[in-house]
Structures are given as structure tokens and as C-alpha cells.
C-alpha positions in Angstrom: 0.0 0.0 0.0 1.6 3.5 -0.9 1.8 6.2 1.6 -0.9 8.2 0.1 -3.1 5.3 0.0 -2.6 4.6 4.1 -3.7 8.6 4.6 -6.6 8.2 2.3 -7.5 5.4 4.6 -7.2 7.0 8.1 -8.8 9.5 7.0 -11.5 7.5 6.2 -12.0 5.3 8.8 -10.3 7.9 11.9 -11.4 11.3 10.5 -7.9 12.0 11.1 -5.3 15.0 9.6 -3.0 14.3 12.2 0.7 13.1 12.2 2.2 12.8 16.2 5.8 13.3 16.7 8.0 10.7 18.3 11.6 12.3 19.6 13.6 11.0 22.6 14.6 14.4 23.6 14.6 14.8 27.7 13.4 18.0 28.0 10.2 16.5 26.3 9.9 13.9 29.2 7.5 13.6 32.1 8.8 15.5 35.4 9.0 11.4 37.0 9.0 7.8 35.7 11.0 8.5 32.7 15.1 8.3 32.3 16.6 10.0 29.9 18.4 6.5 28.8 17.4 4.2 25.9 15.2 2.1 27.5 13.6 5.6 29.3 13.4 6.6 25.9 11.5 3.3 24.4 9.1 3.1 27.0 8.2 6.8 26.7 7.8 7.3 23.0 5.7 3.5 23.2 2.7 5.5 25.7 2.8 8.4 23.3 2.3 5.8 20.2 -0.1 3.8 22.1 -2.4 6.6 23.4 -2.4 8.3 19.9 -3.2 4.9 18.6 -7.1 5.5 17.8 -6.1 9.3 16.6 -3.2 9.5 14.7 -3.2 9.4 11.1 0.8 9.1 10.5 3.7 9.5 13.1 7.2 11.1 12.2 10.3 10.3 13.7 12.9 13.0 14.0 15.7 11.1 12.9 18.2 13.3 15.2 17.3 12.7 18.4 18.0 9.2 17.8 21.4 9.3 15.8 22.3 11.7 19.1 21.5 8.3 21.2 24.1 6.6 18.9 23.9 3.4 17.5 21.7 2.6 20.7 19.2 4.9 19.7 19.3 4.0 15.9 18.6 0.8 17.2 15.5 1.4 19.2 14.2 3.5 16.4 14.0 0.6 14.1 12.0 -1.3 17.8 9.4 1.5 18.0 8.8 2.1 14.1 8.4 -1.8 13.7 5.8 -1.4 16.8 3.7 1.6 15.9 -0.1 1.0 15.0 -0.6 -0.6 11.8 -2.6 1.5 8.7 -1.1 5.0 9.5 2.3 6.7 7.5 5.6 6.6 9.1 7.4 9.8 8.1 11.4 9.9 8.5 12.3 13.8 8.9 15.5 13.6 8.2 15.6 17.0 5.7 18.0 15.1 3.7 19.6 16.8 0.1 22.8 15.4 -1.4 24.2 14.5 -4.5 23.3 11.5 -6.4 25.2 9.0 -4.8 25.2 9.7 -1.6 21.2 10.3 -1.5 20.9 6.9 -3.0 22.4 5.7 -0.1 20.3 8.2 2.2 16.7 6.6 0.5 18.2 3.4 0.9 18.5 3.7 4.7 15.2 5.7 5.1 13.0 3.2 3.0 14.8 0.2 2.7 16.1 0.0 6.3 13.9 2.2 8.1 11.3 1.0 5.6 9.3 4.8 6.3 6.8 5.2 4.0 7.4 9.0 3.5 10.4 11.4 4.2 11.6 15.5 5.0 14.2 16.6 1.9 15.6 19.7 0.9 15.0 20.6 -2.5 18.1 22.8 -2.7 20.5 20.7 -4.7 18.4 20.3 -7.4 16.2 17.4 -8.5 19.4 14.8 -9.2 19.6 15.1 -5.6 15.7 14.0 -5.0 15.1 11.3 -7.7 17.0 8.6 -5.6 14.2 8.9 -3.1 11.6 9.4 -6.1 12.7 6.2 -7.6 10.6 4.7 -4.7 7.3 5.0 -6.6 4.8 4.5 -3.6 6.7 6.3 -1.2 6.0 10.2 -0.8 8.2 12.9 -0.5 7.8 15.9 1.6 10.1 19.0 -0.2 10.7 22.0 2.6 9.1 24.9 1.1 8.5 27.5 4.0 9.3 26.1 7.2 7.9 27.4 10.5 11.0 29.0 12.1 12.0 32.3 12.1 14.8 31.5 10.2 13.2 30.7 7.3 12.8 34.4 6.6 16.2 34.2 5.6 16.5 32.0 2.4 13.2 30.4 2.0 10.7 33.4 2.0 13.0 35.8 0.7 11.9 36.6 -3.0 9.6 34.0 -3.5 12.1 31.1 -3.5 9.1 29.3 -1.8 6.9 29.7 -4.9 9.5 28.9 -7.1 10.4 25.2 -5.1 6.4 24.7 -4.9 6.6 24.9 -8.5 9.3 23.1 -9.5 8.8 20.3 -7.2 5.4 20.1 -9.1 6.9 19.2 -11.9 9.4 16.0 -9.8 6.4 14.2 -9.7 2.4 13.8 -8.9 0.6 14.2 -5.4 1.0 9.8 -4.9 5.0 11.0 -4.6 5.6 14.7 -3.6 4.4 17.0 -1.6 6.0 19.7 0.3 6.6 20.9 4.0 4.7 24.3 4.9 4.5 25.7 7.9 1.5 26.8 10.2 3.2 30.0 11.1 2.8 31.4 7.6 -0.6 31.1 7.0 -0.9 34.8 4.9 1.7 32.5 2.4 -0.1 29.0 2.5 -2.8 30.3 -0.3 -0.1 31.2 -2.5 1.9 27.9 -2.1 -1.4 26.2 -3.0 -2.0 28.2 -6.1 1.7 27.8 -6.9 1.3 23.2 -5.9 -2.4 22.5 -6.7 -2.1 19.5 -6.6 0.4 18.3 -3.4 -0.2 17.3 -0.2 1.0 19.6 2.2 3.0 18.5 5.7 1.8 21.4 8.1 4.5 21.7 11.3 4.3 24.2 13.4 0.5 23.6 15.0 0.9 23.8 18.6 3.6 24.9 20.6 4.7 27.1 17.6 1.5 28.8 18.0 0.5 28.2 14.6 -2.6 28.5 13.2 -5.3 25.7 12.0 -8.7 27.1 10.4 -6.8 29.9 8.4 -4.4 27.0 7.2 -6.7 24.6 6.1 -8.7 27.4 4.4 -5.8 28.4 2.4 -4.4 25.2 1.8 -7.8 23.6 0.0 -7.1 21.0 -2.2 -10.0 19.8 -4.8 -10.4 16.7 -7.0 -8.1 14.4 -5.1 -8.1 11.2 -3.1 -5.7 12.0 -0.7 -6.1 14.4 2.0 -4.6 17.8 1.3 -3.1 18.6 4.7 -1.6 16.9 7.2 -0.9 18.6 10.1 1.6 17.6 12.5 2.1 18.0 16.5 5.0 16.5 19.2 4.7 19.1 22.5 1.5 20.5 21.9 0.2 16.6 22.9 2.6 15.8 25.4 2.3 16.6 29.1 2.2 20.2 31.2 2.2 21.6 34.0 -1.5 21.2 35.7 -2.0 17.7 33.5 -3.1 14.8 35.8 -3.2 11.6 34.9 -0.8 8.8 32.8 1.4 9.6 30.2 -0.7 7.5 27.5 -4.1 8.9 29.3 -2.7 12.6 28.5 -1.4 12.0 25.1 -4.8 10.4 24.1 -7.0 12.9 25.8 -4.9 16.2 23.9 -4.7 14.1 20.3 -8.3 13.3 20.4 -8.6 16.9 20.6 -5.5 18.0 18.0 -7.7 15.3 16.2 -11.3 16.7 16.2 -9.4 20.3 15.3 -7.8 19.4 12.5 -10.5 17.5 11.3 -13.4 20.2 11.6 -10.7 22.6 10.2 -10.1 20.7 7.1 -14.2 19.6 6.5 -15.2 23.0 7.2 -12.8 24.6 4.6 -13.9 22.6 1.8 -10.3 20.3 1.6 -11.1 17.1 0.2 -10.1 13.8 1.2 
């Protein structure tokens, strides 16, 4: 099954726009029952999967936090993506970009070993650089277009360069194998990145503890005459727990993506996206 085909699905049968973030990082961890060791780490990224089980329509590792861990934590990367919930997309971010030998190697690791059915690249090098991973025909590929720090004021919304990699990365390949990061902080930009990408799906970071936004997003971002969702928005803090929270890990992370879930949802119905 290709990874547009698993969205289409939870989206169907979850009413779910939601990808859940799965980092080891110890700052994210529970004030007790948690150590900030591999097998801390396991146990607490397993309650987050398992409480977003009935919510979650993809998850994404960020594949730092684990190469941090060293080959430990590459290791238990491969244990919790062979243990995640079956019918939802596993994303890789790993925001590769390299030249063609070296991302063969790259889409090797992230589909082959990792076997991810979707990953974060930079478009930067050119499409050489992307048609390693593109060679994987039901995989899908998520291009960073704007991203939702402030640094992307530097390079990627500086003189349209967003429009022009919306465009171009239009032309790499259909909406069952591209599609392209945009974040939720930019949501005055995210109607022109549509008009620019009619067709791709759209990874939307940023909801959450960024503060982005969810209604004017999934206005803007409207996608018509596809199969596949249009948006997929993504959340790691914004579900985890905080101060006041009572209850277990998997009990909060279930209670705050039922929510994310319901948000995202109603967003993306109420503006007209189809899925």
C-alpha cells in the first residue's frame, strides 16, 4: 500500500489529519517515571504511540534525536517504528539533500532499512539530488518549502524562493510521490503555495507549541479533485504533558490528540479540503 493510499484510509476510517511526533529528547519527558536512557526513551515514545493509537493518522520520527543516542538509539528507532499502529504513515524527517550517490544511499537507509513510507528533503540541490528517493514509486516525498521557524525568513521566503520550489517540485512528480513541507506559522503565504502546488499534499508543522494556526491554514491550503487528503498537520509538545496535566502519560497524550484530532479534522471539513 503506498503512503498516500494509508492517509486516504485514516482518513476515512479515523477522520484524522493528524501526524504525532515521536523524539527521545529529555526536555520533552514527564517531570518522574521516565530516564533520559534508551530504555527511558522506548518506554516513553511507546505511551505516546499507544495513546495516539485511535487518533493518529501518520507518526514522524525526527531522525536526530536518535542518531544523538548513537547506535543505541538508531537501534530502538528501528524497535518503536516496527511497533507503531498498523494502517497509519511513518514519516522519516530527516531533511536530507545530497548528490546522487550519496542520496541513494540516504533513501536506501530511510525506506529500505527504516522502511518509512514517507520522508523530509531539501530541494536545494536540485532534483538529481531527489530522484533517488523518487525512484521509490509509492513512497512520498515531503520538499521544505516554508518552514515554520523564524529562520526561514532568511533564504526560503526571501523573494519567492518558496513559490518557485512549490513549482518546481510540481513538476518532480504527482501528489502519490511529492508533496512539500509548509508551515503553520505562515498562514498569509499558505494560499499562495497552493496556487503555486495545486495538486500536493501539504505537511503542516508548526500547530501547537509554535503557535501556529489551524482554520486559516486549512482554508488556504484547500485542495479539490483528489483522493488523498490535502493537509496533514503535524504536532510533538503540543500533545505531550504540562504543568496542571493529571493523569498517565498514555491517558494525556490520548486525551490532547483526540482533541488536535477533532481540530484538525473540523478545520479541514469546514474549509472545503477534500479527502
Amino acid at each position: 500500500m503506498s503512503a498516500t493510499e494509508l492517509l486516504t484510509r485514516a482518513w476515512r476510517e479515523r477522520s484524522s489529519v493528524l501526524s504525532v511526533g515521536l523524539e527521545p529528547c529529555p526536555e520533552y519527558l514527564p517531570a518522574s517515571g521516565f530516564e533520559p536512557t534508551v530504555a527511558g526513551y522506548e518506554r516513553f515514545l511507546m505511551d505516546i504511540a499507544e495513546g495516539s493509537a485511535a487518533h493518529a493518522a501518520a507518526y514522524k520520527f525526527n531522525l536526530a534525536f536518535f542518531e544523538a543516542l548513537g547506535p543505541d538509539g538508531w537501534a530502538m528507532l528501528k524497535r518503536v517504528r516496527e511497533r507503531l499502529p498498523k494502517g497509519v504513515m511513518v514519516i522519516a524527517d530527516a531533511k536530507r539533500g545530497d548528490i546522487g550517490s550519496t542520496a541513494k544511499r540516504y533513501a536506501e537507509s530511510t525506506f529500505g532499512w527504516l522502511n518509512a513510507d514517507a520522508v523530509t528533503l531539501s530541494p536545494l540541490m536540485g532534483r538529481d539530488s531527489a530522484e533517488p528517493f523518487l525512484a521509490y514509486a509509492d513512497r512520498l516525498c515531503y520538499f521544505l518549502c516554508l518552514t515554520s521557524n523564524p529562520g526561514s525568513r532568511d533564504f526560503l521566503a526571501k523573494d519567492g524562493l518558496y513559490l518557485r520550489i512549490a513549482r518546481e517540485v510540481s513538476a518532480w512528480g504527482g501528489p502519490g510521490q511529492c508533496g512539500l513541507v509548509v508551515g503553520a506559522t505562515h498562514p498569509e503565504r499558505v494560499a499562495e503555495i497552493r496556487a503555486a502546488a495545486p495538486r500536493l499534499t501539504f505537511l503542516i508543522p508548526g500547530v501547537g507549541a509554535q503557535g501556529g494556526e489551524v482554520d486559516s491554514v486549512a482554508a488556504a491550503g484547500k485542495i479539490n479533485g483528489a483522493s488523498a487528503p490535502g493537509l496533514l498537520f503535524h504536532v510533538t509538545r503540543g500533545v505531550l504533558t504540562d504543568k496542571g496535566d493529571s493523569g498517565s502519560l498514555k491517558d494525556i497524550v490520548a486525551r490532547k490528540c483526540e482533541a488536535y484530532r477533532r481540530l484538525t479534522a473540523a478545520a479541514v471539513e469546514g474549509s472545503g479540503v477534500h479527502a
